[in-house]
Residue frames relative to the residue before (quaternion, step in Angstrom):
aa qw qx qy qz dx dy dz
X 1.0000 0.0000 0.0000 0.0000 0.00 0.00 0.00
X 0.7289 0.4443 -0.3363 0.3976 3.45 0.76 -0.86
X 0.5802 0.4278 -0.3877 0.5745 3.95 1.32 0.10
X 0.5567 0.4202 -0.5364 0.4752 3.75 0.91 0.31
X 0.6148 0.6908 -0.2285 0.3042 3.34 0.83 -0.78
X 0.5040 0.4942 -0.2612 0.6584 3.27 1.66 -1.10
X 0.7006 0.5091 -0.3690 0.3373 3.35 0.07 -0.84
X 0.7425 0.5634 -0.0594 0.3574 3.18 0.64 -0.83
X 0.5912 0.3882 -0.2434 0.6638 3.23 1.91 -0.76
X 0.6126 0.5355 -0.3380 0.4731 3.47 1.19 -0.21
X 0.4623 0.7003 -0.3729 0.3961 3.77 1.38 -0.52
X 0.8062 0.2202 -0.2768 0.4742 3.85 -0.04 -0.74
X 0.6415 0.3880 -0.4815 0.4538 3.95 0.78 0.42
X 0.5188 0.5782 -0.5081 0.3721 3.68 1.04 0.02
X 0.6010 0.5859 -0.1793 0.5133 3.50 1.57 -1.17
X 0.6282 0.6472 -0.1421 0.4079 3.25 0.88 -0.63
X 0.7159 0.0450 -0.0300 0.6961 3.45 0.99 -1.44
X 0.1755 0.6807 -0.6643 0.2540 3.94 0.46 0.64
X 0.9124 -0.1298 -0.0949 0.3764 3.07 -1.25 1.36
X 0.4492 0.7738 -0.3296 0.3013 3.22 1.27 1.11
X 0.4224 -0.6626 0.4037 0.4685 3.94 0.63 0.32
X 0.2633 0.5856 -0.7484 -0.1663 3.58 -1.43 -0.09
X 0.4727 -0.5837 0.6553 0.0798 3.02 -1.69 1.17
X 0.0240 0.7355 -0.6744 0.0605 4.07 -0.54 1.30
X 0.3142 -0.6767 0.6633 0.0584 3.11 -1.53 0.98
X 0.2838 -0.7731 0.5494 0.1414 3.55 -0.28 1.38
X 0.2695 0.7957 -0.5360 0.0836 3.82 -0.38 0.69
X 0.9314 0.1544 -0.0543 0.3252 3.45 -1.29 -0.05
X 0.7776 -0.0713 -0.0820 0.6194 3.78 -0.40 0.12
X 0.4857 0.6680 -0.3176 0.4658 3.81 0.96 -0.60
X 0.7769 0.3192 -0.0662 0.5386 3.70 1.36 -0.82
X 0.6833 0.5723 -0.0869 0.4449 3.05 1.15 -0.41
X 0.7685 0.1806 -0.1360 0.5986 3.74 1.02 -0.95
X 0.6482 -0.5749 0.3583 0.3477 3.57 -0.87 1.22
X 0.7669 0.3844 -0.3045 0.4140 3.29 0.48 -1.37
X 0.5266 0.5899 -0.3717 0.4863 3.70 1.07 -0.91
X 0.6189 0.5532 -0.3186 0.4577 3.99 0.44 -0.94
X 0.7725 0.2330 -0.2363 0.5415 3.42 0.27 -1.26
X 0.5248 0.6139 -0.4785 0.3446 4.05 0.60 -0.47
X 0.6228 0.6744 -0.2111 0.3358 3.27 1.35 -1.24
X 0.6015 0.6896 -0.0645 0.3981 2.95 1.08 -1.83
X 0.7901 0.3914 -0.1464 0.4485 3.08 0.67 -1.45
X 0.5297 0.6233 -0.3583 0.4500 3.61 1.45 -0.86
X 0.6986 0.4841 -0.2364 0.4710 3.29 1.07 -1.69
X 0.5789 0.5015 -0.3785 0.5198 3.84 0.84 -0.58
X 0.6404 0.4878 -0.4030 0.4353 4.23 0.54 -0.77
X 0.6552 0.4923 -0.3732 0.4348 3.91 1.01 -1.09
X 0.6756 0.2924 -0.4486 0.5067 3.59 0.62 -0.52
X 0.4787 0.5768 -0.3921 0.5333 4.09 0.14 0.01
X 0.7198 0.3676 -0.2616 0.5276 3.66 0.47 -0.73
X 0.4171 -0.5999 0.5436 0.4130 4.05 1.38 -0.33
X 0.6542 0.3268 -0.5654 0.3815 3.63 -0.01 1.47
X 0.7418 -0.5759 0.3169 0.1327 3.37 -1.02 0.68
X 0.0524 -0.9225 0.3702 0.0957 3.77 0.79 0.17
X 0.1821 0.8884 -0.4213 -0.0077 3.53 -0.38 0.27
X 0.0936 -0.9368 0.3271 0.0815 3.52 0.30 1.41
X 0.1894 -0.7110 0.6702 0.0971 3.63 -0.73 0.68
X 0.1517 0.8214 -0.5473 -0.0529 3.68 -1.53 0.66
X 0.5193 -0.6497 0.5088 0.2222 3.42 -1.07 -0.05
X 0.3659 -0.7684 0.5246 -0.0218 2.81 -1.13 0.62
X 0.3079 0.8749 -0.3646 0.0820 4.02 0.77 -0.53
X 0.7083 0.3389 -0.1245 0.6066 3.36 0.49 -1.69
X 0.6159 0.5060 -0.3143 0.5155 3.94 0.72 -0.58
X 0.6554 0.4446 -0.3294 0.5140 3.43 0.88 -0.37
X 0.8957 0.1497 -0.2591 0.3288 3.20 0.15 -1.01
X 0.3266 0.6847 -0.5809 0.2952 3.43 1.87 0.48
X 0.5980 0.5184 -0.3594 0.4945 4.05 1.20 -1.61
X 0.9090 -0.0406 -0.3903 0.1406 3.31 -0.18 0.05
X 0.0611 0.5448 -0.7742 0.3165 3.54 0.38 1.52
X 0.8606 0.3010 -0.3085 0.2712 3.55 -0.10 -1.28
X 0.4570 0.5878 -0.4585 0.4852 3.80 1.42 0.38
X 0.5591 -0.5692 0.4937 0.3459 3.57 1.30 0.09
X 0.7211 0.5582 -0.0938 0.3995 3.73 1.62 0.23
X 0.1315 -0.8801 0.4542 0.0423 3.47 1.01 1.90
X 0.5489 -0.5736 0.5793 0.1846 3.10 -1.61 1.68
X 0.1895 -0.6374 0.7469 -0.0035 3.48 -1.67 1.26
X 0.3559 0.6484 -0.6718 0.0410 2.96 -1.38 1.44
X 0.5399 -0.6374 0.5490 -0.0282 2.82 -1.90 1.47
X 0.7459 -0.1031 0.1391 0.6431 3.75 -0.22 1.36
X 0.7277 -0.5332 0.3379 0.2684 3.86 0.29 0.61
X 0.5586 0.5595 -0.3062 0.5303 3.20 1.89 0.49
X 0.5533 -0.6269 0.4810 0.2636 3.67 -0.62 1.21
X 0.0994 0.7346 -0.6520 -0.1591 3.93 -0.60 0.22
X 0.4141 -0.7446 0.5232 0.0182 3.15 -1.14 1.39
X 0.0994 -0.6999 0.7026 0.0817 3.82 -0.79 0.43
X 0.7653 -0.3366 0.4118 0.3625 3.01 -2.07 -0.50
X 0.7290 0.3903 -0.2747 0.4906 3.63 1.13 -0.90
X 0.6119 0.6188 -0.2736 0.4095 3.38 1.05 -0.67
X 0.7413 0.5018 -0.1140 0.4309 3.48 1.50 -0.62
X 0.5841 0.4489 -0.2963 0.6079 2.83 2.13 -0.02
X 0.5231 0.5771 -0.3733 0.5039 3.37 1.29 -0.08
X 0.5479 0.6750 -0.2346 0.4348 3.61 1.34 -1.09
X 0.8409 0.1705 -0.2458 0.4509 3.08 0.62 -1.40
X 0.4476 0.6646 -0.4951 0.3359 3.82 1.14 -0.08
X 0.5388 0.6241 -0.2664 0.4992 3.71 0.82 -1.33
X 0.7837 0.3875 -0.2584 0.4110 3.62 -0.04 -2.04
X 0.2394 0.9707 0.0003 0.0188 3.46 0.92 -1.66
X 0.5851 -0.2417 0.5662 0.5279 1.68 -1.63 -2.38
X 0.6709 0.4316 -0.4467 0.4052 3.84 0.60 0.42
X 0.7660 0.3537 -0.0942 0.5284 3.30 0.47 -1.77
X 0.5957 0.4183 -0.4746 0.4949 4.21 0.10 -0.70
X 0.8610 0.1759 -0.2914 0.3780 4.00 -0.09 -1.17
X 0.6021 0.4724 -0.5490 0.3360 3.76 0.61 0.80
X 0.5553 0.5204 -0.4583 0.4591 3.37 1.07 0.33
X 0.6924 0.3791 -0.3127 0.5282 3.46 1.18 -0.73
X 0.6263 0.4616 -0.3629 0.5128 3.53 0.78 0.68
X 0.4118 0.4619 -0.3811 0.6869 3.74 1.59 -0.10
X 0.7069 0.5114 -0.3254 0.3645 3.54 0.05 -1.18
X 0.7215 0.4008 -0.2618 0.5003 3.62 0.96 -0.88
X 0.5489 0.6369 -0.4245 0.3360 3.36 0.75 -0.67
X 0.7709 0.3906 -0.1306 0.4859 3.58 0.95 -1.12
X 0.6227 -0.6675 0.1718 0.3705 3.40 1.55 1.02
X 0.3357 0.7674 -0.3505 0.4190 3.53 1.78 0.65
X 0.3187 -0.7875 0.5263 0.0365 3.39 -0.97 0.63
X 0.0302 0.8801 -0.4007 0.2529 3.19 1.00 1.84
X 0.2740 -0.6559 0.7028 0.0289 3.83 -0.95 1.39
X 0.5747 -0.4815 0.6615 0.0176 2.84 -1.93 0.85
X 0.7169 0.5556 -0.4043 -0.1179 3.34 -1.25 0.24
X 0.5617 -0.7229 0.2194 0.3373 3.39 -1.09 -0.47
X 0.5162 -0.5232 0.2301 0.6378 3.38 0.03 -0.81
X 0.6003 0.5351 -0.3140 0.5047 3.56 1.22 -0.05
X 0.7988 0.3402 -0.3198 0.3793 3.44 0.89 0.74
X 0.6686 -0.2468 -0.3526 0.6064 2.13 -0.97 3.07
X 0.7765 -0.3909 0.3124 0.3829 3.40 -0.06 1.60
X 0.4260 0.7493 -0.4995 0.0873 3.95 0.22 -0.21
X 0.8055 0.1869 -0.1438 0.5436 3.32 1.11 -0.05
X 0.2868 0.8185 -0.4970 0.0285 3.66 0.75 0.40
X 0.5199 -0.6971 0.4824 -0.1049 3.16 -1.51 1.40
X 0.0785 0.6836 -0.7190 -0.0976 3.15 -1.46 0.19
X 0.7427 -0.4608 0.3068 0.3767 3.40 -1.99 0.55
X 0.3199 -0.5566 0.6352 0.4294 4.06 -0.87 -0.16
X 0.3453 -0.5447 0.6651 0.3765 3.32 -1.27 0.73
X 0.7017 -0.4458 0.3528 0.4294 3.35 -1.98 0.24
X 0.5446 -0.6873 0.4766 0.0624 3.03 -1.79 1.01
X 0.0922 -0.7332 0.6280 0.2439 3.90 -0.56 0.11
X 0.1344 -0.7730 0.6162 0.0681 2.99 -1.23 1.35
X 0.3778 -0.6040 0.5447 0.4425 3.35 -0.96 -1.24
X 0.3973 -0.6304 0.6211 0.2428 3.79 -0.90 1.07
X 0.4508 -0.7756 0.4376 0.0614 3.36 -0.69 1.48
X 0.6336 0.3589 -0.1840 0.6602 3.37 1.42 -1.11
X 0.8408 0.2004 -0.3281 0.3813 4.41 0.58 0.60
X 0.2416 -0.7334 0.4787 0.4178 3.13 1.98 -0.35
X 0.4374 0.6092 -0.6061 0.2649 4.03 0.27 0.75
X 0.5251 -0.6637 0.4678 0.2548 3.33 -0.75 0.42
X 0.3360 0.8423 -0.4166 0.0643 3.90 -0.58 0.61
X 0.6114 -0.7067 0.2375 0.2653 3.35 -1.23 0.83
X 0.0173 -0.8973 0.4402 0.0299 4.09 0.07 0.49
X 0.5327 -0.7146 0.4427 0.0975 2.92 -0.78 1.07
X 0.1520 0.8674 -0.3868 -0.2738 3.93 0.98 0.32
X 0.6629 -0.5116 0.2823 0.4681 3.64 0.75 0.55
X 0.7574 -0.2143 0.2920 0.5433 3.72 -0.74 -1.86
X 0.3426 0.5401 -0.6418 0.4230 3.02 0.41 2.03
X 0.2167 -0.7349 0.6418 0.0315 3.24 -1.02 1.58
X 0.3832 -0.7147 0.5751 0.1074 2.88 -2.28 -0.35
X 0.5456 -0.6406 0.2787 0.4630 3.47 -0.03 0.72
X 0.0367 0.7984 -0.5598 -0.2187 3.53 -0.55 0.53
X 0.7404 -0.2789 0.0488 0.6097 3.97 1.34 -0.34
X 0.5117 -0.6817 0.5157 0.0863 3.12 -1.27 0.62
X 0.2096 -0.8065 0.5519 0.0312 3.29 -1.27 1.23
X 0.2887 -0.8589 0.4087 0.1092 3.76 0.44 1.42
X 0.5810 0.7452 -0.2885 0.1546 3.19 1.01 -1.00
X 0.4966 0.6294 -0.3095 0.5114 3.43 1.52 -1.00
X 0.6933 0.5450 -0.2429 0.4041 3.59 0.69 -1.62
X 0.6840 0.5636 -0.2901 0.3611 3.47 0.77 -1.31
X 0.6855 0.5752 -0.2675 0.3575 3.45 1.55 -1.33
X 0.7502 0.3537 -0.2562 0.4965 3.28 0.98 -1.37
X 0.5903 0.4876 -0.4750 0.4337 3.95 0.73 -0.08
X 0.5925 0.6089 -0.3396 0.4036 3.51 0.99 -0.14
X 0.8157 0.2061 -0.0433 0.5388 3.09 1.12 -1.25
X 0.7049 -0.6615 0.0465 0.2518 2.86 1.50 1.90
X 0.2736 0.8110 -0.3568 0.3742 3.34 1.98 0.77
X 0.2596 -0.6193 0.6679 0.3211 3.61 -0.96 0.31
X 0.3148 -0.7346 0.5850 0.1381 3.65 -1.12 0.54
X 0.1286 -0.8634 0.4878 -0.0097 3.54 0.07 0.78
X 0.1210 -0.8480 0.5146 -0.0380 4.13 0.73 1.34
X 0.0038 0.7013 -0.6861 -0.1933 3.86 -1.00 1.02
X 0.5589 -0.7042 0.3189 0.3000 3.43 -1.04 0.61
X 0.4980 0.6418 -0.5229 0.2583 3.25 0.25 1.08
X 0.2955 -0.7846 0.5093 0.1942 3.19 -1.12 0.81
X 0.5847 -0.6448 0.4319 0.2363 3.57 -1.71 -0.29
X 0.0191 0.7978 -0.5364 -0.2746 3.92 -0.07 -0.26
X 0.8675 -0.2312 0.2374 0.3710 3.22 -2.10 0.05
X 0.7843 0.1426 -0.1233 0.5910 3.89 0.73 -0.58
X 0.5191 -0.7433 0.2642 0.3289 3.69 0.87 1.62
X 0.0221 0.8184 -0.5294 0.2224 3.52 1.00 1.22
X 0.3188 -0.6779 0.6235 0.2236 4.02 -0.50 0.38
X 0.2473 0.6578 -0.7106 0.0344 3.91 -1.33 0.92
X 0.6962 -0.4850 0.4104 0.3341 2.89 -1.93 0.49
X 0.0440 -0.8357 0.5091 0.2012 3.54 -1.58 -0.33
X 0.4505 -0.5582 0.5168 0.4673 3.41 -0.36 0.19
X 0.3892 -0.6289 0.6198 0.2623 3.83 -1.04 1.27
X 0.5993 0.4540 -0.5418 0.3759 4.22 0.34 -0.79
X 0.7424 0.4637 -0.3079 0.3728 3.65 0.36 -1.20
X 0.4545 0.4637 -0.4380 0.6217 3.87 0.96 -0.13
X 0.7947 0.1835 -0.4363 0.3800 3.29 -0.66 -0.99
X 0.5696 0.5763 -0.4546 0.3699 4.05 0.45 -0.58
X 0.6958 0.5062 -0.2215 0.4589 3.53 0.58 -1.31
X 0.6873 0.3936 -0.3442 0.5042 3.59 0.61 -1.22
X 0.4834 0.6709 -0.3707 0.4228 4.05 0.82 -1.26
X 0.7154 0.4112 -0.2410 0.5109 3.97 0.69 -1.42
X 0.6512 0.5049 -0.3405 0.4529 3.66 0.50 -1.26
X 0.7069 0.3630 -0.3014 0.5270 3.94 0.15 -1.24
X 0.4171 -0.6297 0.5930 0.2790 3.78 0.28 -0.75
X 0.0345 -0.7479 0.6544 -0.1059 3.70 0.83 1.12
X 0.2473 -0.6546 0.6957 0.1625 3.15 -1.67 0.53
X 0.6880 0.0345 -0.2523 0.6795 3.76 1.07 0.50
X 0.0075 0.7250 -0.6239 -0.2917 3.06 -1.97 -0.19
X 0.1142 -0.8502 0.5126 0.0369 3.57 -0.30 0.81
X 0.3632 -0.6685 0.6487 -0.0183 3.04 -0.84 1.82
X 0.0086 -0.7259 0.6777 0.1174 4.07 -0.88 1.10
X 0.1173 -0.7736 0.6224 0.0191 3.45 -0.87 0.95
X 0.3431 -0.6392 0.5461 0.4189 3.67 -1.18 -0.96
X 0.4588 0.4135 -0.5548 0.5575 3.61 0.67 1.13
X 0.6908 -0.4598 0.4067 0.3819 3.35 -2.28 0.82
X 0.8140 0.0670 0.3869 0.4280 3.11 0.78 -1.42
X 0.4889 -0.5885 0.4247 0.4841 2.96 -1.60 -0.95
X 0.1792 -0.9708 0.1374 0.0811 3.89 -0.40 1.16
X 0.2951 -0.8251 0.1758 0.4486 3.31 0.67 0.64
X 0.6248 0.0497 -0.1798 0.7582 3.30 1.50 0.29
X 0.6762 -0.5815 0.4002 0.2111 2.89 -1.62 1.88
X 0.6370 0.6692 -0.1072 0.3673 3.14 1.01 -1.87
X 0.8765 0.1629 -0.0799 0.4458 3.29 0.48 -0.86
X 0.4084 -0.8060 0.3877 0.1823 3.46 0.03 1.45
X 0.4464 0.7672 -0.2659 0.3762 3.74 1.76 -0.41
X 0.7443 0.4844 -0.1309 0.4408 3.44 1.76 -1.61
X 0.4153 0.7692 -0.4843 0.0377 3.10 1.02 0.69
X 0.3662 -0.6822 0.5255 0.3526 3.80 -0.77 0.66
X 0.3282 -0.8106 0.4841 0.0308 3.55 -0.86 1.22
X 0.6807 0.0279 -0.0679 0.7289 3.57 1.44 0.07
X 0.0869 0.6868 -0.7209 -0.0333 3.51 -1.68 0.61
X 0.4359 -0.6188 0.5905 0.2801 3.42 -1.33 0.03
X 0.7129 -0.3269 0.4538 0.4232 3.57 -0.94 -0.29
X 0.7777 0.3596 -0.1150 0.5027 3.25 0.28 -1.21
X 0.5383 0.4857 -0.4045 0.5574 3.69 0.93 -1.17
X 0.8754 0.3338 -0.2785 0.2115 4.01 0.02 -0.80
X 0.4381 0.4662 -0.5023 0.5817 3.35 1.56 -0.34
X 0.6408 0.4300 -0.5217 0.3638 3.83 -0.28 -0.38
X 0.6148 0.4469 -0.4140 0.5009 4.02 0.82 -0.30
X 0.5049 0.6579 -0.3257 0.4540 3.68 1.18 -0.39
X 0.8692 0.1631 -0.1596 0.4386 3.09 0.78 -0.95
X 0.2200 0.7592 -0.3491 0.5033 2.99 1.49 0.67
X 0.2438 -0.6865 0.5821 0.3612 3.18 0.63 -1.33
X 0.4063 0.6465 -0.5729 0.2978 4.17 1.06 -0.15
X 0.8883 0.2555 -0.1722 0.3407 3.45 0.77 -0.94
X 0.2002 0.8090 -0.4632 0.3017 3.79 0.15 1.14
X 0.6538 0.2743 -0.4372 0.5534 3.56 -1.71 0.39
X 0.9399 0.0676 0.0593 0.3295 2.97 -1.80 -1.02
X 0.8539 0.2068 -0.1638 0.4486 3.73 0.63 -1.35
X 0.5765 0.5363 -0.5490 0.2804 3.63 0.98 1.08
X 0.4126 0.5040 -0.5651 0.5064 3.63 1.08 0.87
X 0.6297 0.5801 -0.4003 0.3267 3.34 0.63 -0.86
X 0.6533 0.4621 -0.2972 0.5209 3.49 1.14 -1.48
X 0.6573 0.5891 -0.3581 0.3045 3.75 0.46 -0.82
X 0.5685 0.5997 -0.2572 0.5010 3.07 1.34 -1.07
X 0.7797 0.3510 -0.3535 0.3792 3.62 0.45 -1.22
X 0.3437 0.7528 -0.4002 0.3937 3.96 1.59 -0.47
X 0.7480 0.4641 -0.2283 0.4159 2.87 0.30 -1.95
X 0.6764 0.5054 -0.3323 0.4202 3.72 0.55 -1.50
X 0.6279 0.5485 -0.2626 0.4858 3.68 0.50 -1.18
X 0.6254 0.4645 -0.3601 0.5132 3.92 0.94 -0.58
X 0.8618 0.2323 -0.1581 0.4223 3.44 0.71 -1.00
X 0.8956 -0.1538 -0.0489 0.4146 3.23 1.10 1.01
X 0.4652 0.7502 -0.2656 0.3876 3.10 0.97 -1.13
X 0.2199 -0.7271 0.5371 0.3667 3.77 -0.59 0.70
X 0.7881 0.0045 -0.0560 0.6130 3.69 0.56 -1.28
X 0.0933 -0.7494 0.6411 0.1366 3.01 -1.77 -0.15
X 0.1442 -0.8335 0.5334 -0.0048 3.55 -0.84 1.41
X 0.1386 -0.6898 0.7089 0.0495 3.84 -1.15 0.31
X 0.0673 -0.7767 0.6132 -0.1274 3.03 -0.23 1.88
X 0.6552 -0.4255 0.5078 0.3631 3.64 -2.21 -0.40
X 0.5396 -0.5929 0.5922 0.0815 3.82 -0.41 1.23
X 0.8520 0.3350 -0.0830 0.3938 3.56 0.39 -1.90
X 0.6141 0.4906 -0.3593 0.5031 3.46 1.39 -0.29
X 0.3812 -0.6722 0.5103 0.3773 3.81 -0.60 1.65
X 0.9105 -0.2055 -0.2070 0.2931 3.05 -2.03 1.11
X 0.3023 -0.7316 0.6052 -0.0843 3.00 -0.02 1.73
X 0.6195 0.4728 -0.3696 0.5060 3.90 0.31 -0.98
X 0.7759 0.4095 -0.2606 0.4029 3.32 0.08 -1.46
X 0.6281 0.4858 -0.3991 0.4585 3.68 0.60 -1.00
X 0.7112 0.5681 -0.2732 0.3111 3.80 0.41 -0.95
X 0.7649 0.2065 -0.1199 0.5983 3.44 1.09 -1.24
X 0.8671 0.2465 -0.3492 0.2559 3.74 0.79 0.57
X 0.5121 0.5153 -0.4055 0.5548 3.11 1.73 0.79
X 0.5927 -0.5687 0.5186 0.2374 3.66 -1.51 0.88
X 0.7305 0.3464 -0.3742 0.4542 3.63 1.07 0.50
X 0.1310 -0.7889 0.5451 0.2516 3.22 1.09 -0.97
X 0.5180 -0.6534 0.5028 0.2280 3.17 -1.67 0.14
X 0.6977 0.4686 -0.1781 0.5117 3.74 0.98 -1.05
X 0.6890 -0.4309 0.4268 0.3967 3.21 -1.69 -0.69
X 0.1919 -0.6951 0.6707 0.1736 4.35 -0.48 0.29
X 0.1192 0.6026 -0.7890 0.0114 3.55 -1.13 0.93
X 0.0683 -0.6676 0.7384 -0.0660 3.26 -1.91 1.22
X 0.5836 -0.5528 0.4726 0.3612 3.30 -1.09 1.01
């Protein structure tokens, strides 16, 4: 009874988001531990099976800058911002690619899914331009200064079409974050802001951000404070608070942004807690944080 029971509490969100996109950000332990990888997969392989639409963006970071220690190449970052050369970008896209994009779309098959590859440079889907330089802060003087991060872009617009075809014809779309510019130059991206940006453009009906925090917390420390719904408004006020900072205020910014350009909800769940996807969008508690506009 108690697996009919799941079923059932799981019955009016299958109805609910039937033939609806969610947009998942593949991040942190979720990307990292075998069993977590392929656990993932398979969750993400049940939502399209259940009649909703999947589409996965991921990162890449610690995998990046693990390849290039062992290329004999030490990762430079400036205020918490990757700076990217010419060699460093070819290391980027090998890693994003060829390592990390076609083992998910090979996790993704394994569990009987029907997973694509791609990048942002295919058919223009992501096309880009350079960030002008950035002002950070020098961590080790607290002075403020201007940096130049090299081949790190910004979104400049987005070509859905690719997405529309293979979610139509029941593909999982699998997105590394890189984009294109105006003279088919290769730059980095930030994978939250892809999956946020792309999430708005397709019209996602979720975006879920896996991380290795509960959530959002009112104290870091205490794993008890998680805040289980915010609004828009309910979370920039934790912004300025200061509750929300370091690591999970791109995260929150990202979901803002998405939720501005469409997106009905957007959550930033635990990666490390097994099906995390599934627990979030088909149980009346969920596990993570729920922002709604």
């Amino acid at each position: 009874m108690e697996t009919v029971n799941i079923l059932i509490e799981a019955l009016p969100y299958i109805k609910k988001f039937h033939q609806k996109k969610i947009m998942i950000k593949y991040g942190g332990h979720a990307m990292i531990d075998s069993a977590a990888k392929s656990s993932t997969a398979r969750d993400t392989v049940l939502l399209k099976y259940v009649g909703m639409k999947p589409i996965v963006v991921h990162g890449g970071g610690p995998e990046i800058s693990r390849s290039m220690n062992k290329l004999g190449k030490e990762p430079k970052f400036i205020g918490g911002l990757r700076v990217t050369d010419q060699e460093t970008m070819d290391i980027v896209k090998m890693v994003l690619v060829g390592k990390i994009n076609t083992e998910i779309v090979a996790n993704i098959g394994l569990h009987g899914g029907k997973g694509v590859g791609l990048s942002g440079k295919d058919n223009l889907l992501l096309k880009a331009r350079k960030r002008s330089p950035q002002l950070v802060v020098n961590q080790e003087t607290g002075e403020e200064q201007t940096v130049d991060l090299g081949l790190v872009g910004e979104i400049e617009s987005i070509n859905p079409e690719i997405l529309d075809v293979l979610t139509e014809n029941n593909y999982i779309p699998v997105i590394s974050p890189i984009g294109v510019d105006e003279r088919a130059e290769t730059l980095n991206l930030n994978a939250d802001t892809v999956a946020g940006e792309v999430g708005g453009k397709v019209g996602a009906e979720k975006l879920i951000i896996l991380t290795d925090v509960p959530g959002i917390l009112r104290d870091p420390s205490d794993k008890d404070s998680l805040i289980k719904k915010a609004t828009i408004s309910e979370v920039k006020e934790l912004i300025e608070d200061g509750t929300v900072r370091d690591g999970m205020l791109p995260k929150v910014l990202t979901c803002i942004s998405a939720l501005e350009k469409g997106v009905k909800s957007a959550h930033i769940i635990d990666g490390r807690v097994k099906h995390s996807i599934l627990l979030e969008i088909f149980t009346k508690k969920g596990i993570g944080t729920m922002i709604t506009r």
